[in-house]
N, C-alpha and C positions, 0 to 999 in steps of 0.2 A: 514633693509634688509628683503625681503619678506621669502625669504629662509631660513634666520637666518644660512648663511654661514660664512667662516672665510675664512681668506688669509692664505694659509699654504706655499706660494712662489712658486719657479717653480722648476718643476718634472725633477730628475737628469735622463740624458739619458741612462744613462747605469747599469740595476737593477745588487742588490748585494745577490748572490748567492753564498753558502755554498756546504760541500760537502754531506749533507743528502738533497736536490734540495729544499732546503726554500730559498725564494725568497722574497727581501723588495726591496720597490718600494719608494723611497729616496725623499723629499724635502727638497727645499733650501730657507731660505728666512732672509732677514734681518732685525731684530729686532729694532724697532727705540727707544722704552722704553725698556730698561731690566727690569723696575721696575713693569710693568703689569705683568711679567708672572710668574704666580703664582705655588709654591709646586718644583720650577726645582732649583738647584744650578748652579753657574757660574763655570767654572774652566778654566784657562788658558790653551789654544793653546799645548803650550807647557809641560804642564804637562801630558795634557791626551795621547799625541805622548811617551811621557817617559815611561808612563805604558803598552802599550801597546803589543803586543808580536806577531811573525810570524804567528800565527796557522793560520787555516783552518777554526776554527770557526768564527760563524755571527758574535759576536759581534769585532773580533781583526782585518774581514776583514771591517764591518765599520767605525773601529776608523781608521785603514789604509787608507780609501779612502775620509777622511774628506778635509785633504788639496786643493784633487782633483775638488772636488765638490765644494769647495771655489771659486775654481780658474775659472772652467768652469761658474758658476753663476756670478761671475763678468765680463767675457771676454762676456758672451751670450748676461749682459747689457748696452755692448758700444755701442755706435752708430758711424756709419763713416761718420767722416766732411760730410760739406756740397759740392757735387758736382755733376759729371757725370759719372759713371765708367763703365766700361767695363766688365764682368763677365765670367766664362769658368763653365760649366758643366759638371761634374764628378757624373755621374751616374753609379749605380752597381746593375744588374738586377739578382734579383735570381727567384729561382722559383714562393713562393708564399710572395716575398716583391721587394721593390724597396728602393735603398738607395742614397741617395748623398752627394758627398765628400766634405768637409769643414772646413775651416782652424781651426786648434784648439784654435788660438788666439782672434777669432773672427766668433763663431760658428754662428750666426744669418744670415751672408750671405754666399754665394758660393763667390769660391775662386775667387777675383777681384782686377783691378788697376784701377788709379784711371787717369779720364782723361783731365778733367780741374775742375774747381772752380763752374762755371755756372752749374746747375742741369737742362735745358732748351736745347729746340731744335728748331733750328730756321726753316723755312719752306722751305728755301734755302737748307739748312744740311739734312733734311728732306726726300729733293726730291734728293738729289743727289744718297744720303745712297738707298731710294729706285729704283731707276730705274738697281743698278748693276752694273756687270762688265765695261760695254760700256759708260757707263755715262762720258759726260761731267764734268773738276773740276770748278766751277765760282770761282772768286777768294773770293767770299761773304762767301764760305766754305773754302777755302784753308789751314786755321787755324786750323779746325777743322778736317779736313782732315789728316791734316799733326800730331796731337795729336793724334787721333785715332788709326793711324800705331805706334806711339811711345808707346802708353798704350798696343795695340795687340801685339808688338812683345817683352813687357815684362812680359805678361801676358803668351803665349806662353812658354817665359824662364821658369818660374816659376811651370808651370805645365807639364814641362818637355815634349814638345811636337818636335819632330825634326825639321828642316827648309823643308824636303823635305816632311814632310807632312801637312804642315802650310795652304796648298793654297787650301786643300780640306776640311776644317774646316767652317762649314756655320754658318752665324746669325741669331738669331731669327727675322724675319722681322713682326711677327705680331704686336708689341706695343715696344716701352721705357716703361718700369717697372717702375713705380712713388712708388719706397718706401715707402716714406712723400716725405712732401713738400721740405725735401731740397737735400733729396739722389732719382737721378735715376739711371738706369742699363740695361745696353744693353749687351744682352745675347748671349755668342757664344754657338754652341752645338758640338759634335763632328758629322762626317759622320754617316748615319743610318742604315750601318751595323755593326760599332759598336756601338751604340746606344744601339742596338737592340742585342747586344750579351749575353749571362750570360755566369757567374762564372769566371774562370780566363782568357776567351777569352774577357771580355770589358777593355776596356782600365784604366778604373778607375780600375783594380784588382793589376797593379802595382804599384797603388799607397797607398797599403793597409799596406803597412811595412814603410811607412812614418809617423815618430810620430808626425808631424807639422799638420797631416792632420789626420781626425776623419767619419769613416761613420756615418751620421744619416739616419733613417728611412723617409721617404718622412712625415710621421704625428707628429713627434719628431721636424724635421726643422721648420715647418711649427709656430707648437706652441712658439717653441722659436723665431721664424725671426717675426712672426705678435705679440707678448707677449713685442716685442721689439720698434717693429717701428709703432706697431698700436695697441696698449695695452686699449683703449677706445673700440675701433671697435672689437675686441675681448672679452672683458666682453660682451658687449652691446651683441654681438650675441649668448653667453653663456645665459645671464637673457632671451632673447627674444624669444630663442630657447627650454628654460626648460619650459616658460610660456606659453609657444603654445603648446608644452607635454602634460602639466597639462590639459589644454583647451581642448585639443583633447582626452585624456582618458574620462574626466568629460563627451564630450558630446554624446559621446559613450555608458557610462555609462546612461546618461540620455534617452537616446533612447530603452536601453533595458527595463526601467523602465518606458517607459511611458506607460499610458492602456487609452485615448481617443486619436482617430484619431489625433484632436488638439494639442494636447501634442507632440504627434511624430513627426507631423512636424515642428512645434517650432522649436524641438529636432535634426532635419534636417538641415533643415536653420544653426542653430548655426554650426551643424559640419560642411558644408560647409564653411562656412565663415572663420571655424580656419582652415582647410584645405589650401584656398585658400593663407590665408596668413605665412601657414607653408612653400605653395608652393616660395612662393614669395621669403621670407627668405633664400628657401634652394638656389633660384637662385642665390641672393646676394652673398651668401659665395662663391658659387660656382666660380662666379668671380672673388671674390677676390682673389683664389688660383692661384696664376701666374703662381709656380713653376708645377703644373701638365699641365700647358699650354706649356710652354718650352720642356717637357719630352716629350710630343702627336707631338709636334713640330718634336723633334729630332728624334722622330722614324718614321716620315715619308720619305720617299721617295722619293718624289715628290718635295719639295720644295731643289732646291740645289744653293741658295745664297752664293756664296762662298768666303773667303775672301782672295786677293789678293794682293802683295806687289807692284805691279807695273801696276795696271788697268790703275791708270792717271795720268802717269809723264810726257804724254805730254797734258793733259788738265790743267795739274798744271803749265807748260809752259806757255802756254796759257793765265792763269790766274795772272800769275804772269807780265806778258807784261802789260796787263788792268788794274793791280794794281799800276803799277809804271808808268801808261800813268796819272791816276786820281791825284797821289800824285806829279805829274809834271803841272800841272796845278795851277792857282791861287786860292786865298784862297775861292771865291766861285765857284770854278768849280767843286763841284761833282757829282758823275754819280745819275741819275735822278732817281725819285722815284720809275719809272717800272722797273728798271735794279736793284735796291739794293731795293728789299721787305722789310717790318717790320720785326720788331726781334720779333716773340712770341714765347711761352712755346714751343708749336708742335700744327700741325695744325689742331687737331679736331677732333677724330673719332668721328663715328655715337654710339647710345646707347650700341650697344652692347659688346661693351667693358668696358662697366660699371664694377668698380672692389670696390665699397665705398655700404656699410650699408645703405646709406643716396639713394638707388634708393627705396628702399622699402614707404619711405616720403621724397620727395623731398625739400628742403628747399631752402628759398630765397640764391642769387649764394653770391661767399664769392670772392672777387677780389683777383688776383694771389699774391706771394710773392714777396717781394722787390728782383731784380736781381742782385748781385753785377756781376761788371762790367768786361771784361776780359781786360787783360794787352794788350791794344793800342798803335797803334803810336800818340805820341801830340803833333809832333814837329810843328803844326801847329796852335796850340790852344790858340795861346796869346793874337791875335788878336779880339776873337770871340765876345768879350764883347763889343765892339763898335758896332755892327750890331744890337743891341735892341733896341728899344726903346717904351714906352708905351702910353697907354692913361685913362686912368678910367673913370669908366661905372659902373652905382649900378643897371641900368637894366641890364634884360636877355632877347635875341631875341628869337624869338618862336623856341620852336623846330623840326625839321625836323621829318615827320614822319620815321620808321624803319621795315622794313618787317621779324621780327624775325622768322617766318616760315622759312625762308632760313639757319640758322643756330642755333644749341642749344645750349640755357641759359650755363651759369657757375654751375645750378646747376642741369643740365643733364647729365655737363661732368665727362668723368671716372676719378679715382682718379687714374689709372696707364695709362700712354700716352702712343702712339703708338711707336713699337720698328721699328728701323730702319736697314734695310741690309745696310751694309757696307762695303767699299773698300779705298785699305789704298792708299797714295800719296808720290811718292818719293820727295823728298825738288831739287831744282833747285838753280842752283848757280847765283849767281846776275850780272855775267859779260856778257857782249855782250849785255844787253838790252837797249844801252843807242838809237842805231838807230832805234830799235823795237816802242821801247818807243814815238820817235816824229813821227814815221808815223801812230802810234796808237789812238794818241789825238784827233784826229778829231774822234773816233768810240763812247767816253763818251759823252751821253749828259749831258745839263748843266741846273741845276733846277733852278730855278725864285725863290728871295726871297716869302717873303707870308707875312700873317696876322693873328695872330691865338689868339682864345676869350679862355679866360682862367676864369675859378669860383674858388673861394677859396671854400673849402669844411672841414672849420673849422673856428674858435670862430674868428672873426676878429676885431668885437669891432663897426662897421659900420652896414649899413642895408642892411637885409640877401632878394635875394643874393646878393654878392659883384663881379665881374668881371675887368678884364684890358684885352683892345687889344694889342695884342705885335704884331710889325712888328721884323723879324726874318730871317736869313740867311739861307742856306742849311746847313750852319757852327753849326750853333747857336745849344746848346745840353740841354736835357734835364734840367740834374741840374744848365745851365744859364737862363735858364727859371724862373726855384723857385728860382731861389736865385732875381733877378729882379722883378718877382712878391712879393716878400716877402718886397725887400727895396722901393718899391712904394705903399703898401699897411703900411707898417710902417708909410713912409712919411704922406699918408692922415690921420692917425687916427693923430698926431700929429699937420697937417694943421687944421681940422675938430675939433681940443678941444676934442677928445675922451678920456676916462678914460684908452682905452688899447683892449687886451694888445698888448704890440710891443716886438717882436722876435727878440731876439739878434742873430747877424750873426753865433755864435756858436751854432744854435740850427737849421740852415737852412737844417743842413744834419738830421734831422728829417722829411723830409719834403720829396716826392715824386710827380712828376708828372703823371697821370693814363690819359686815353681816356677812355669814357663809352659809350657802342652803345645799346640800348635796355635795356637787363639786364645783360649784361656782361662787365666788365672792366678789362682793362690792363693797370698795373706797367711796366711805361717807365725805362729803364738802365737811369743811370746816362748821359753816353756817347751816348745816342741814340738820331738824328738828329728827332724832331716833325716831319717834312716836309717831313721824307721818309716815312710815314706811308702809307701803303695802304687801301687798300677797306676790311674791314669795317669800320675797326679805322680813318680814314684820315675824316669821314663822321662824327663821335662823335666828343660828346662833353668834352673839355680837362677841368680838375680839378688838384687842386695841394690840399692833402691830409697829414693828418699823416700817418706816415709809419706802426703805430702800429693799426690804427681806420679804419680796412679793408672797415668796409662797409659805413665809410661817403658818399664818391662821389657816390656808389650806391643811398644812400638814399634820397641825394640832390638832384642829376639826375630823381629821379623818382616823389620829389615832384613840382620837376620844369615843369615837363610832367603835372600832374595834373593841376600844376597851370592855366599852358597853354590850356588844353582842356576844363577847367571850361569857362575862358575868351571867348572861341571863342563861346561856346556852350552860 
């Protein structure tokens, strides 16, 4: 360590003061050796609570608030499952601080529910959330739709928000908060006059005799919520911020000491240069701070998205006809690849929502994470395996040029997705559609099977690359894909006399299907139809990968481009 620093753990938020105003400033950290730490004795938990005594002094109110501090540095280091949540903002504005309310079981995030499994925002959900109140429901959202009102109005419960003031509470609409990779959170705020109130007129002041709930300071949160969920990206900008310090006194120093012309600007140049990239750095963090993007958010006025129990109960109508027209149809009639988009992450900001360390050196892009899948209807899915069938191919067709100017890399993209305004959906009862239903069929159109080349983008025991064309149904889903690629790539190493290896059927759920277009790739869902993919993904090239070996199909992709440009060249 350059520093020759130590880990002293993380900083208790609440300093402990006596009654002559001495003040200690508490860490907490978990010891993995006892046996290193030298010159201390151990004593049991319970022993030192025994001795203990009520007074007033330092050391009786320390040993008093040791449990505490246990308890808060364990709750700080949970993490919440992997999903999509919904969050309420409980801000407390004083004069010269800002604070936010946060459950004390689970201080690292604001107070939130949770909304399904999937951490993902599809472009469908995306676009609904953003257009507002008026918005059409597709029924490609209606799920999603319909979860989002269930998480908001127990989310509401919870923060003790009335029902008659529920419908003037707005969303963050500028991004989806990407925790990590597997918690995002879409952020309600309150109205922006109370936002914007202090002392006991904001509404978070009622919630200050709540013992379930804890104010932190806006730079208190911060260290614990990033120490939590980005605990790399946090040292990282601690070392790289102390060492652009150093650089930048040193060259400072070196400019008052220079005495030839030559010297001083040398002396120049250098401070420039640590400048520039202190600049850079301070941008990074800066983005990274969600939670002061939320508060600038909330105290505006201007933006009044507002959330709604009843915007689209009759686009849900709606949508519910077209869903029960499609699942009335046969097993290959479903609605066509322009009406049902690809399922991705979210759809893309531009740079400037870069919220990751890594815009300061951009590094090669890292493919998304494996989706699990949400709870579908299968009553239709028995049949789907019949619809495959293969051919193998150890060559690879040339590849399609890409005009990556039109959209940016995987590693320009922000590490917090774009947040979405949203409006909730009343459910709609399943009776009377059954007439709706048959005049409605003829409005789905009906997609054409196809033919889709597939590369393995792992050790297959054959000569690299290795390929199958799969003919495919609209039916047909992702993980009957790999599982078909896998048992006809078995079959040849075995027709072929190969040494191996061949993949037991228990290990196919290792195994993922991705699309790579340029330098970016997307992790197909399990249950996701190839066939509905659109523009750009429908244009790439399909690889079936380990689920743990992110950047195989990257790599293979990109030495398959070389190959191809060498050849023609």
């Amino acid at each position: 360590d350059i520093f020759n620093t130590q880990d002293l753990g993380k900083v208790y938020y609440k300093p402990i003061r006596d009654s002559d105003g001495t003040t200690v400033i508490c860490t907490v950290n978990n010891v993995c050796q006892p046996k290193n730490v030298v010159n201390l004795k151990w004593t049991p938990m319970a022993k030192i609570l025994k001795k203990s005594s009520r007074s007033d002094n330092l050391t009786d109110l320390l040993i008093s608030s040791i449990q505490d501090q246990i308890m808060f540095y364990q709750t700080s280091n949970t993490k919440l499952q992997k999903g999509l949540y919904v969050g309420y903002l409980l801000m407390r504005s004083s004069v010269d601080m800002l604070h936010v309310m946060v459950p004390l079981q689970n201080p690292n995030m604001p107070v939130c529910c949770k909304i399904r499994d999937n951490p993902h925002v599809t472009a469908e959900e995306w676009l609904w959330l953003q257009q507002g109140a008026g918005a059409p429901c597709d029924y490609t959202c209606l799920e999603f739709a319909s979860q989002f009102k269930m998480a908001t109005n127990r989310l509401f419960s919870l923060v003790q928000i009335p029902k008659d003031k529920r419908t003037v509470q707005r969303v963050y609409t500028s991004e989806v908060i990407e925790v990590d990779r597997d918690v995002s959170l879409i952020m309600i705020v309150p109205p922006a006059e109370v936002a914007c109130a202090v002392g006991e007129g904001n509404h978070s002041a009622v919630h200050l005799h709540r013992i379930e709930l804890v104010p932190l300071s806006v730079q208190v949160f911060e260290m614990i919520h990033f120490g939590t969920y980005r605990a790399d990206t946090l040292l990282l900008y601690a070392r790289l911020s102390s060492v652009v310090q150093l650089d930048s006194d040193d060259a400072r120093y070196s400019i008052r000491q220079a005495w030839s012309s030559s010297d001083l600007e040398t002396a120049k140049q250098r401070l420039d240069t640590v400048e520039s990239l202190e600049t850079s750095l301070n941008a990074a963090w800066k983005h990274l701070r969600w939670l002061l993007d939320v508060m600038n958010f909330a105290r505006e006025r201007l933006f009044q998205t507002q959330v709604s129990n009843s915007n689209c109960s009759k686009s849900a109508s709606n949508s519910q006809l077209e869903m029960k027209s499609a699942k009335s149809n046969s097993l290959l009639q479903l609605p066509d690849s322009k009406l049902v988009k690809s399922r991705g992450s979210w759809p893309g900001p531009g740079l400037n929502s870069m919220r990751t360390l890594e815009s300061v050196c951009p590094e090669i892009s890292r493919s998304e994470q494996y989706l699990s899948p949400p709870v579908l209807d299968r009553e239709y899915g028995l049949a789907k395996k019949q619809s495959c069938s293969s051919e193998t191919s150890n060559d690879s067709k040339d590849e399609p040029e890409y005009n990556d100017g039109q959209s940016s890399d995987l590693a320009d993209q922000p590490s917090k997705t774009n947040h979405l305004a949203a409006k909730d959906v009343n459910k709609v009862d399943d009776e009377g559609f059954s007439d709706a239903t048959m005049k409605s069929e003829s409005l789905v159109p009906v997609p054409a099977p196809g033919i889709i080349e597939v590369c393995a983008a792992y050790d297959t025991g054959l000569p690299h690359p290795t390929s199958l064309k799969l003919h495919i149904s609209p039916t047909t889903s992702a993980r009957e894909v790999v599982q078909l690629f896998l048992q006809q790539l078995n079959m040849s190493v075995v027709v072929k006399g190969k040494t191996g290896p061949i993949y037991p059927s228990t290990e196919f759920g290792n195994f993922c299907l991705v699309s790579v277009t340029g330098a970016r790739e997307r992790c197909l869902r399990d249950d996701f139809k190839p066939l509905q993919l659109t523009h750009p993904w429908r244009d790439g090239r399909m690889y079936i990968r380990h689920k743990q070996d992110v950047l195989a199909a990257l790599e293979l992709h990109s030495s398959i481009l070389t190959a191809t440009a060498t050849k023609h060249h």
